[in-house]
Biopython code that builds the backbone (N, CA, C, O; Angstrom):
import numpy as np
from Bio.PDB.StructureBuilder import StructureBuilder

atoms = [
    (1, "UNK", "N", (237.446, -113.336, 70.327)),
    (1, "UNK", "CA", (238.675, -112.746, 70.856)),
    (1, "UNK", "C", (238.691, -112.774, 72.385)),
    (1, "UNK", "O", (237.592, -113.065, 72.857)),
    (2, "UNK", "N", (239.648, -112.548, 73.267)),
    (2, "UNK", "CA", (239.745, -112.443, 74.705)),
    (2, "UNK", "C", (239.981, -111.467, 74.958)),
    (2, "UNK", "O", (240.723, -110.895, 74.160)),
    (3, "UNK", "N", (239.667, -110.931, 75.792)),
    (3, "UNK", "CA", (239.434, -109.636, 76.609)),
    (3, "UNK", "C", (240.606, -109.452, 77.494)),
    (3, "UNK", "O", (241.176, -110.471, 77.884)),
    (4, "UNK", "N", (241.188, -107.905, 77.986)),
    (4, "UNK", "CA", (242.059, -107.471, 78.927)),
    (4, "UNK", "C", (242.035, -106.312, 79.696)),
    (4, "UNK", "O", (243.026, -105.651, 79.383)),
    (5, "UNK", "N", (241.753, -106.068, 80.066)),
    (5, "UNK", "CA", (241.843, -104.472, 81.242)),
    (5, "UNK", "C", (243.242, -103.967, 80.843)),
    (5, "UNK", "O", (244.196, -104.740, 80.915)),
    (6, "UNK", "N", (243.385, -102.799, 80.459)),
    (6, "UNK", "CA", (244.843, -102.575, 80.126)),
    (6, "UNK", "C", (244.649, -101.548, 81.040)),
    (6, "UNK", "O", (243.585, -100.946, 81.193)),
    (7, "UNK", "N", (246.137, -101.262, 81.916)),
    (7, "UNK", "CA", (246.160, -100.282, 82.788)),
    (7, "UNK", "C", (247.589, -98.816, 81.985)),
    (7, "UNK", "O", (247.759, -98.709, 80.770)),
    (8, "UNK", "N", (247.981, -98.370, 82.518)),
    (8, "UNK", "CA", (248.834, -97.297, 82.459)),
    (8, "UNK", "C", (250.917, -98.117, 82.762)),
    (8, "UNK", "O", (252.005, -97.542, 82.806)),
    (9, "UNK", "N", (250.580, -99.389, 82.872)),
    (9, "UNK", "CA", (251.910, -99.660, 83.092)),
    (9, "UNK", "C", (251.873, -100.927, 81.678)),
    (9, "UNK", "O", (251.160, -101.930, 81.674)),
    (10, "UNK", "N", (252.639, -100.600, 80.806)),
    (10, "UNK", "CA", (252.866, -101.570, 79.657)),
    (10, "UNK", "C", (253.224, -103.305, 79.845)),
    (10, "UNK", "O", (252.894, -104.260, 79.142)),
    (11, "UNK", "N", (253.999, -103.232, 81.047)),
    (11, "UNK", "CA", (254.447, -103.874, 81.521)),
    (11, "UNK", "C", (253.228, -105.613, 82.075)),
    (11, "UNK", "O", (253.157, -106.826, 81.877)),
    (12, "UNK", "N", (252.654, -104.674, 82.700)),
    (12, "UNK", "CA", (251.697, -105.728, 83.031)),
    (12, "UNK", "C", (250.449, -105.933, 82.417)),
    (12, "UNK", "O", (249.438, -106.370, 82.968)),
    (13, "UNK", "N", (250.627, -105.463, 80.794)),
    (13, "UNK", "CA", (249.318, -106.167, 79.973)),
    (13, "UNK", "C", (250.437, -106.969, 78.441)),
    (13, "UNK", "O", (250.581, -106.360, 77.381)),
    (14, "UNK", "N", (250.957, -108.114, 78.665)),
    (14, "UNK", "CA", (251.679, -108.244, 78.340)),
    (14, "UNK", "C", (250.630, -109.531, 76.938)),
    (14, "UNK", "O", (249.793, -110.241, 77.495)),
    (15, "UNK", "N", (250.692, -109.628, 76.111)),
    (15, "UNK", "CA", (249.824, -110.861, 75.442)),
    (15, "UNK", "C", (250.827, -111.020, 74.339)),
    (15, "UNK", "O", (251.370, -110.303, 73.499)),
    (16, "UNK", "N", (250.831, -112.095, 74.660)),
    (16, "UNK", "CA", (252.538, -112.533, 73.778)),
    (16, "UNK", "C", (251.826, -114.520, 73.345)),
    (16, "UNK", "O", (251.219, -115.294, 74.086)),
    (17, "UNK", "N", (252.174, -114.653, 72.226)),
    (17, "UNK", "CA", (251.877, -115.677, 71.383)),
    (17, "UNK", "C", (253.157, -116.772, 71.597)),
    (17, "UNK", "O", (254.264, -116.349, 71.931)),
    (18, "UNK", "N", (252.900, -118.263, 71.369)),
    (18, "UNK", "CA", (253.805, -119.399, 71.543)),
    (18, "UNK", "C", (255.032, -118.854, 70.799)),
    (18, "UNK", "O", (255.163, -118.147, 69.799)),
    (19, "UNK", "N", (255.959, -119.495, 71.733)),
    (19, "UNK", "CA", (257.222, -118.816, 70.755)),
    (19, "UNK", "C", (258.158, -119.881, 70.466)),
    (19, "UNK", "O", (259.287, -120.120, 70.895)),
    (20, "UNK", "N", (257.303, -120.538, 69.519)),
    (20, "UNK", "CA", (257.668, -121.844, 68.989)),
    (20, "UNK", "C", (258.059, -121.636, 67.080)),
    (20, "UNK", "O", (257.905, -122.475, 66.192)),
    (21, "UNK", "N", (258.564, -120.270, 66.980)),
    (21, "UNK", "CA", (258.688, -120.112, 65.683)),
    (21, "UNK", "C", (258.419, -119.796, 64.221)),
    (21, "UNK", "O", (259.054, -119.564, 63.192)),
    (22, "UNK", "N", (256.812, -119.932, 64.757)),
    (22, "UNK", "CA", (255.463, -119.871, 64.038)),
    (22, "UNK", "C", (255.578, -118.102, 63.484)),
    (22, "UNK", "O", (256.420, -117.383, 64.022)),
    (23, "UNK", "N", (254.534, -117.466, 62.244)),
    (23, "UNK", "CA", (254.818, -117.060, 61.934)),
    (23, "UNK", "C", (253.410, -115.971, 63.083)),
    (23, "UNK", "O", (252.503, -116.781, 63.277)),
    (24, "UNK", "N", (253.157, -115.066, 63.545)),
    (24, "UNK", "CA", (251.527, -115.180, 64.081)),
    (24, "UNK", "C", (250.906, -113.789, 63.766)),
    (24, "UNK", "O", (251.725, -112.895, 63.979)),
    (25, "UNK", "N", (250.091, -113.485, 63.465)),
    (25, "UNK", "CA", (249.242, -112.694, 63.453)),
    (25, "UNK", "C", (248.281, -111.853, 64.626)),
    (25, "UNK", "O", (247.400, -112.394, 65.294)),
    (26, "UNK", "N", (248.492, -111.069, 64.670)),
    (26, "UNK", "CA", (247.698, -110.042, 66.007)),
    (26, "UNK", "C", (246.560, -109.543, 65.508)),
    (26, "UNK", "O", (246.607, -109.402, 64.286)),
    (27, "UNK", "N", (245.693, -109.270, 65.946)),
    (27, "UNK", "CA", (244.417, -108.627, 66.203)),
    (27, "UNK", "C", (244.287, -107.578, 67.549)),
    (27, "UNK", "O", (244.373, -108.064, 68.677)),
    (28, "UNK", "N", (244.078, -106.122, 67.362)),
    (28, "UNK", "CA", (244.105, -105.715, 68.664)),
    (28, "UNK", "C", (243.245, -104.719, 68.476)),
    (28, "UNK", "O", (243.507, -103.995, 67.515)),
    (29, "UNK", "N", (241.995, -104.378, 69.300)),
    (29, "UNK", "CA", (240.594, -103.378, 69.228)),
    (29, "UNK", "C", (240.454, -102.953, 70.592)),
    (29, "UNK", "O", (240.377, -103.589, 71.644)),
    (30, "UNK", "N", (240.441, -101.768, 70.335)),
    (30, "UNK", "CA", (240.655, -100.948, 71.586)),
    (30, "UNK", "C", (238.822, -100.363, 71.513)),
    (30, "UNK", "O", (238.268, -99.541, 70.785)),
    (31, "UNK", "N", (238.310, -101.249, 72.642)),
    (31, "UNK", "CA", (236.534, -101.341, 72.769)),
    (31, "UNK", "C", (235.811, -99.390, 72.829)),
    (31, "UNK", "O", (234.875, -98.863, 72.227)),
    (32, "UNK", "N", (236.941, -98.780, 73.982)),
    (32, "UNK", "CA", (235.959, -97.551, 73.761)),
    (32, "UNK", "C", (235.682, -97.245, 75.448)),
    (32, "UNK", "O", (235.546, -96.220, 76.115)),
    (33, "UNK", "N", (235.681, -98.903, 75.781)),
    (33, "UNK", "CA", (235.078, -98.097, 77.233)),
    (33, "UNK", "C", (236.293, -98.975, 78.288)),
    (33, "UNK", "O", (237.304, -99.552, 77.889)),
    (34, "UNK", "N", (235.877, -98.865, 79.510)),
    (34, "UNK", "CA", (237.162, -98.739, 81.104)),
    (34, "UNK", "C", (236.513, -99.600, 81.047)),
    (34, "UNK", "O", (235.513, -99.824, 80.365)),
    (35, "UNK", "N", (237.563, -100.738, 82.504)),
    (35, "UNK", "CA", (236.857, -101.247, 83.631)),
    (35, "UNK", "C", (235.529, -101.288, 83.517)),
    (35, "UNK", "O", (234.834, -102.034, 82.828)),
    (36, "UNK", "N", (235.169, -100.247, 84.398)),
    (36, "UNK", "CA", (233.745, -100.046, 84.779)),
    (36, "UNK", "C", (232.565, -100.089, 83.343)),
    (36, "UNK", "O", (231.353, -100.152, 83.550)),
    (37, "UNK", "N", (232.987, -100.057, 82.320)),
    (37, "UNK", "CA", (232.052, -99.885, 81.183)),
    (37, "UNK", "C", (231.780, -98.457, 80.769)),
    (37, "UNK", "O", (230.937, -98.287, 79.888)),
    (38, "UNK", "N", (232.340, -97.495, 81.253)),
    (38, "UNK", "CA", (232.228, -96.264, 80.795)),
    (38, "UNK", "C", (233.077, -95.979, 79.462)),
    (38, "UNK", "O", (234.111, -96.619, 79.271)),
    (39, "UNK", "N", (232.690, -95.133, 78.654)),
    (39, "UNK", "CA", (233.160, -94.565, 77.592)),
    (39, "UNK", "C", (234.995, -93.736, 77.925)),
    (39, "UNK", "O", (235.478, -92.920, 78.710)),
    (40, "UNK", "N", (235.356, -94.399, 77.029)),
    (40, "UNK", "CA", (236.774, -93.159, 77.269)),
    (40, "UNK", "C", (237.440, -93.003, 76.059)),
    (40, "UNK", "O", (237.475, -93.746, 75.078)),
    (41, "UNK", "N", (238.109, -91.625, 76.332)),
    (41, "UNK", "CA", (238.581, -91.258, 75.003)),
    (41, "UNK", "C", (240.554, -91.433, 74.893)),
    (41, "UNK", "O", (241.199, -91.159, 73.881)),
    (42, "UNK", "N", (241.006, -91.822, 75.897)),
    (42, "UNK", "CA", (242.125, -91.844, 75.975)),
    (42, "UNK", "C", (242.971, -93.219, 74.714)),
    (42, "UNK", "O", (242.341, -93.974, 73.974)),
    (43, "UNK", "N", (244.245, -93.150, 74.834)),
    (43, "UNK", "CA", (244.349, -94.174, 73.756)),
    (43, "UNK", "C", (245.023, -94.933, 74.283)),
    (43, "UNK", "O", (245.379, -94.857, 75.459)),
    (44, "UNK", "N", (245.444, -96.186, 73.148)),
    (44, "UNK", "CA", (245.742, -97.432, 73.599)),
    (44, "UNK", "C", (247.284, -97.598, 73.284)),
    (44, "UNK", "O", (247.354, -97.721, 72.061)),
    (45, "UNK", "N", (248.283, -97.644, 73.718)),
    (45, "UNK", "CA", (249.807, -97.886, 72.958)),
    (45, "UNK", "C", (249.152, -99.176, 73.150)),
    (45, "UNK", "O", (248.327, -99.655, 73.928)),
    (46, "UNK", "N", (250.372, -99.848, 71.353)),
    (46, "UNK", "CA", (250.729, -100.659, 71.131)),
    (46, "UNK", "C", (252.324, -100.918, 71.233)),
    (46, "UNK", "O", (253.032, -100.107, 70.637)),
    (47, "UNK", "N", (252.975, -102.010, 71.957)),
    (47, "UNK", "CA", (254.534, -101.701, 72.056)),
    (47, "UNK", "C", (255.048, -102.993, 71.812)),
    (47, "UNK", "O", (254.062, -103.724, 71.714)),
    (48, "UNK", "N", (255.983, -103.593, 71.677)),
    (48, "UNK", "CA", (256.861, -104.463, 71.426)),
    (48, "UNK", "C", (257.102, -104.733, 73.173)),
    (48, "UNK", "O", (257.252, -103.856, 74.024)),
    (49, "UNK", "N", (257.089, -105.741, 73.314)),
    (49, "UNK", "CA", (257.887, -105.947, 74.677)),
    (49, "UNK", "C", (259.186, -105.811, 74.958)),
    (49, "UNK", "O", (259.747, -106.408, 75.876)),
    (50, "UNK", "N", (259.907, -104.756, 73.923)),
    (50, "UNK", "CA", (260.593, -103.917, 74.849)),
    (50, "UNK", "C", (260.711, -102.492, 74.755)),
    (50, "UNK", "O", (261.637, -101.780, 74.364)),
    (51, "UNK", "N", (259.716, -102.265, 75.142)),
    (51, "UNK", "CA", (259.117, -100.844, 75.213)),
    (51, "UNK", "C", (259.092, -100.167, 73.873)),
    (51, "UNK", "O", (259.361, -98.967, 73.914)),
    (52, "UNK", "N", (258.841, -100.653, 72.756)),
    (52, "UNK", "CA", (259.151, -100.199, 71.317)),
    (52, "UNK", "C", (257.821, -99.901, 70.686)),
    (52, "UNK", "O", (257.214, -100.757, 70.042)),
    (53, "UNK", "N", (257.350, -98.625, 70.883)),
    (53, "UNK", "CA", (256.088, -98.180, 69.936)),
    (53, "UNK", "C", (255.922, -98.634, 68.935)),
    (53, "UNK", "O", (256.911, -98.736, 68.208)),
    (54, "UNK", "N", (254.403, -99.186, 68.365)),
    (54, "UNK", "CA", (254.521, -99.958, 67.149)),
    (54, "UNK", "C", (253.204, -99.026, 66.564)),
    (54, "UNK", "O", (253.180, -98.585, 65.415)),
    (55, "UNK", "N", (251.979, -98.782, 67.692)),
    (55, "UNK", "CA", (250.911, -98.512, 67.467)),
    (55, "UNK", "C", (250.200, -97.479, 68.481)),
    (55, "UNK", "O", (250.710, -97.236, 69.575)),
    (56, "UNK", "N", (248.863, -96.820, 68.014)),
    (56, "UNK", "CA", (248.140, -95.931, 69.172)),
    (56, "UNK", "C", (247.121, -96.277, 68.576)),
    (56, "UNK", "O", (247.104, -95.962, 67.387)),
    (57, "UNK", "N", (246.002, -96.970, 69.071)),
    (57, "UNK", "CA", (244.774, -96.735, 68.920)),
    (57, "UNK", "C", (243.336, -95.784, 69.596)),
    (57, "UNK", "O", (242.553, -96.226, 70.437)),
    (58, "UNK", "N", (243.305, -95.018, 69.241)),
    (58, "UNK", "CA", (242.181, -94.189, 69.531)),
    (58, "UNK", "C", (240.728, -95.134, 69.865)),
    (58, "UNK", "O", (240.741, -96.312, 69.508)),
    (59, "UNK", "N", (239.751, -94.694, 70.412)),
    (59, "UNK", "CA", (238.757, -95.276, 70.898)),
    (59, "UNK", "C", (237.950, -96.525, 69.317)),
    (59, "UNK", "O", (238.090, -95.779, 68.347)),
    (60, "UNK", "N", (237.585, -97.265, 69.012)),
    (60, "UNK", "CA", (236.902, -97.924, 68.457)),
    (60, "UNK", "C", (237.616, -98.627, 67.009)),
    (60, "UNK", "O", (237.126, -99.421, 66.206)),
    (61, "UNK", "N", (238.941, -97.992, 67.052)),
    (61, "UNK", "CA", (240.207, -98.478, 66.395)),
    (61, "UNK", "C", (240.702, -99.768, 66.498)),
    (61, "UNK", "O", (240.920, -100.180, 67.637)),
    (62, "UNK", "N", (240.978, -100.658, 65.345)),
    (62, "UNK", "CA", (241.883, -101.542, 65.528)),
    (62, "UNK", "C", (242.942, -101.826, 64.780)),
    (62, "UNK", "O", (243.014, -101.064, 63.817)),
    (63, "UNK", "N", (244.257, -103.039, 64.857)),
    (63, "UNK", "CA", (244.980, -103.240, 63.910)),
    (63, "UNK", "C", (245.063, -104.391, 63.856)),
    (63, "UNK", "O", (244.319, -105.151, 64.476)),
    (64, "UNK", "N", (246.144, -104.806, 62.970)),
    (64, "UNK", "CA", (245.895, -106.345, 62.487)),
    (64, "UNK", "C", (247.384, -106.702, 62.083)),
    (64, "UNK", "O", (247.440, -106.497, 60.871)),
    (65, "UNK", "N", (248.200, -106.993, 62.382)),
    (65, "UNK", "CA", (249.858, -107.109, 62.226)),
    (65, "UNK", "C", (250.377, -108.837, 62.111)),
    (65, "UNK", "O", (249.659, -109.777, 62.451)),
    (66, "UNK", "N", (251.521, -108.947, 61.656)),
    (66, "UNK", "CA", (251.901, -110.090, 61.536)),
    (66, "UNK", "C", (253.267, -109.450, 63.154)),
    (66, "UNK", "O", (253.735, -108.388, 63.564)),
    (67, "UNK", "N", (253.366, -111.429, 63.618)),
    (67, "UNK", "CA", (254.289, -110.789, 64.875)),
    (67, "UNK", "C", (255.461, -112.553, 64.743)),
    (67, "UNK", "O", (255.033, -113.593, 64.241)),
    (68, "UNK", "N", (256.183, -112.466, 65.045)),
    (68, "UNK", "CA", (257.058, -113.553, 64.708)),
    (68, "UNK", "C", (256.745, -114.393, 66.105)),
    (68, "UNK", "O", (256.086, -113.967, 67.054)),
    (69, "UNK", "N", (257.516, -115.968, 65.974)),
    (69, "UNK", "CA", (256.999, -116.290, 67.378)),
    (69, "UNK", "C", (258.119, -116.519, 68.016)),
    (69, "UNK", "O", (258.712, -117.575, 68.240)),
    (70, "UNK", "N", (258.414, -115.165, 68.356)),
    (70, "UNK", "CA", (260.158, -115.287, 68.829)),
    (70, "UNK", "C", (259.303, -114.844, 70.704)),
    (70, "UNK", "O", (258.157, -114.778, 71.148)),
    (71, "UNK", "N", (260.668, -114.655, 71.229)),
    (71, "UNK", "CA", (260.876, -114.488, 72.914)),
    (71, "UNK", "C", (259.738, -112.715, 72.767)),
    (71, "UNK", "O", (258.891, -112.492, 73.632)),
    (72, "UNK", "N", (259.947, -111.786, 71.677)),
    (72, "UNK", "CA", (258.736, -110.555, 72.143)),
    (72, "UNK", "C", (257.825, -110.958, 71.692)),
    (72, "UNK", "O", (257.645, -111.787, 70.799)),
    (73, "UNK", "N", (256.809, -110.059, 72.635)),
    (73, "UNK", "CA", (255.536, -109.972, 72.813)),
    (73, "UNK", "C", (255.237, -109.192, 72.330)),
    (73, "UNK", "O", (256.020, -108.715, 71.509)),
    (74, "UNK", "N", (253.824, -108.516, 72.539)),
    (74, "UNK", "CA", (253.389, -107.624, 72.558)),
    (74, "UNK", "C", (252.599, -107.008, 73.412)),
    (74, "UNK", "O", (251.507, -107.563, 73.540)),
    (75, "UNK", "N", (252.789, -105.897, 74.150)),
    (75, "UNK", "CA", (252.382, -105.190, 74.990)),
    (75, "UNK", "C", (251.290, -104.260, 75.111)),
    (75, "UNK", "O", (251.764, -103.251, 74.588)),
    (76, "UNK", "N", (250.143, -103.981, 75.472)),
    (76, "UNK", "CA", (249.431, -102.548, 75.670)),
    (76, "UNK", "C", (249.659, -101.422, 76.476)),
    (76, "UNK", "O", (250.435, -101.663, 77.402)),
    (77, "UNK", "N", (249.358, -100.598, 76.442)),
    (77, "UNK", "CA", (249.488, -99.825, 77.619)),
    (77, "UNK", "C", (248.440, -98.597, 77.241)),
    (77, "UNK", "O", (248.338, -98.050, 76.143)),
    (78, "UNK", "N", (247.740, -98.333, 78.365)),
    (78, "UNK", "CA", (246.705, -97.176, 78.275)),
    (78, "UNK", "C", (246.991, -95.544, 78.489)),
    (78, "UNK", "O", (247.601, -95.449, 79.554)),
    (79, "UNK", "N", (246.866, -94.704, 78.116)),
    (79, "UNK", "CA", (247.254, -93.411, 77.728)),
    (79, "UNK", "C", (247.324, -92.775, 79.403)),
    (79, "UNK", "O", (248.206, -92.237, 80.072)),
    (80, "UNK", "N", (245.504, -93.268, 79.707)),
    (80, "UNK", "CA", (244.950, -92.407, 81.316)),
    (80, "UNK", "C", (244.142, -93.393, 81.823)),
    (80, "UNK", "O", (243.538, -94.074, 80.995)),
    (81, "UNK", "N", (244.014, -93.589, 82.791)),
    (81, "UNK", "CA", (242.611, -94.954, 83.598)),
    (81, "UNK", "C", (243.103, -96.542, 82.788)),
    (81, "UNK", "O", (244.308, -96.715, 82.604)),
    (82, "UNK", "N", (242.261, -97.466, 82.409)),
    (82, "UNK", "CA", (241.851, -98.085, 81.843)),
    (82, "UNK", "C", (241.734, -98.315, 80.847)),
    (82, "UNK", "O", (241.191, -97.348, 80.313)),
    (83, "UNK", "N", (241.922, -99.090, 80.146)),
    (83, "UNK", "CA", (240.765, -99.512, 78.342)),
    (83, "UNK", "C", (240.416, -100.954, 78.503)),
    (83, "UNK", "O", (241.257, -101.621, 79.105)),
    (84, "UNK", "N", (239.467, -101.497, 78.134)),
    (84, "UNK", "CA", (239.292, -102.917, 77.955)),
    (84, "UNK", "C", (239.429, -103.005, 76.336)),
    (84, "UNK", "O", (238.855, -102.387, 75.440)),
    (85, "UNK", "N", (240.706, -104.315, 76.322)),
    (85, "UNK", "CA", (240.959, -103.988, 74.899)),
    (85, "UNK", "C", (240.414, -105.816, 74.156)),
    (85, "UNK", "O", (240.569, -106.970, 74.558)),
    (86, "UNK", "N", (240.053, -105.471, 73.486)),
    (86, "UNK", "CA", (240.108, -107.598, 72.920)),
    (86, "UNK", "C", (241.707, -107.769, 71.780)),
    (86, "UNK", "O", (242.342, -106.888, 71.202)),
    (87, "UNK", "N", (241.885, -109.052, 71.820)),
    (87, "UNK", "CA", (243.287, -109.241, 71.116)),
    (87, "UNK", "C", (242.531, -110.867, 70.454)),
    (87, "UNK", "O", (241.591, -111.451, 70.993)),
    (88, "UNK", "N", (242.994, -111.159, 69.641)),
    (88, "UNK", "CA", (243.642, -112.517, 69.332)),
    (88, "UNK", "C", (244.490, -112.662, 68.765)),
    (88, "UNK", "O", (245.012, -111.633, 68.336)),
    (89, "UNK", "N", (245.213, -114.140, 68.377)),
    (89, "UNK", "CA", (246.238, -114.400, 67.917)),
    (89, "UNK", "C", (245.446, -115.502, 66.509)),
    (89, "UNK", "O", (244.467, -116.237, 66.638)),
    (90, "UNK", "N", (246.236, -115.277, 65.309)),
    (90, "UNK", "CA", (246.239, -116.343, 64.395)),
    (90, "UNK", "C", (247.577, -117.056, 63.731)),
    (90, "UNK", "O", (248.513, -116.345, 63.365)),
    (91, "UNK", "N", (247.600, -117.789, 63.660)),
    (91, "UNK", "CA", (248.621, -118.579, 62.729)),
    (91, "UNK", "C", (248.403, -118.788, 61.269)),
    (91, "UNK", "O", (247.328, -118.913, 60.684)),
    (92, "UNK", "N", (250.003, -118.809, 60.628)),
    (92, "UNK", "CA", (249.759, -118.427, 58.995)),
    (92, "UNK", "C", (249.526, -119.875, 58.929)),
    (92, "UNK", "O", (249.624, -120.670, 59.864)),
    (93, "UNK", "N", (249.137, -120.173, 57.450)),
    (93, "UNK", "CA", (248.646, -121.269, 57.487)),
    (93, "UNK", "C", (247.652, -121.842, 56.934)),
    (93, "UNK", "O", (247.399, -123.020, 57.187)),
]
sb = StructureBuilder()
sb.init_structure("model")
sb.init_model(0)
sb.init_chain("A")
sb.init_seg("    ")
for serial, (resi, resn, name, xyz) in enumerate(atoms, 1):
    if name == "N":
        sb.init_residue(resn, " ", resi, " ")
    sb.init_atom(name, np.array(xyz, "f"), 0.0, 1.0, " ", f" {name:<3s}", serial, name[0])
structure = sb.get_structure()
């Protein structure tokens, strides 16, 4: 999976899949610890890129969603500080 620093603005942790029509699959694990590698307990929104709550993951939580491969994305956004979160994308198939 690839890695992201998610900060407190949704906006700029944006991980959005080809939007070539495809049908795609998300993966999203919210690691537990910041930046720095410290432990945190704060949580992770999951949002639609346009600001549309889908998900919250708590520390060591993940989900696993189907996402279309239209113009939205999908967004993170962190509760307080930081989270380093991992994501991937799969295709049906």
């Amino acid at each position: 999976p690839s890695k992201i620093t998610v900060s407190t603005t949704g906006a700029n942790n944006i991980i959005q899949p080809n939007t070539d029509g495809q049908t795609y699959y998300v993966f999203v694990h919210h690691t537990g610890v910041d930046s720095s590698g410290s432990a945190v307990t704060s949580t992770l929104g999951v949002e639609l890129t346009g600001d549309v709550a889908i998900g919250k993951l708590a520390a060591g939580e993940f989900m696993f969603m189907p996402v279309g491969g239209h113009s939205l994305g999908v967004q993170l956004q962190a509760s307080a500080g930081t989270i380093v979160a991992e994501y991937a994308y799969f295709t049906k198939g």
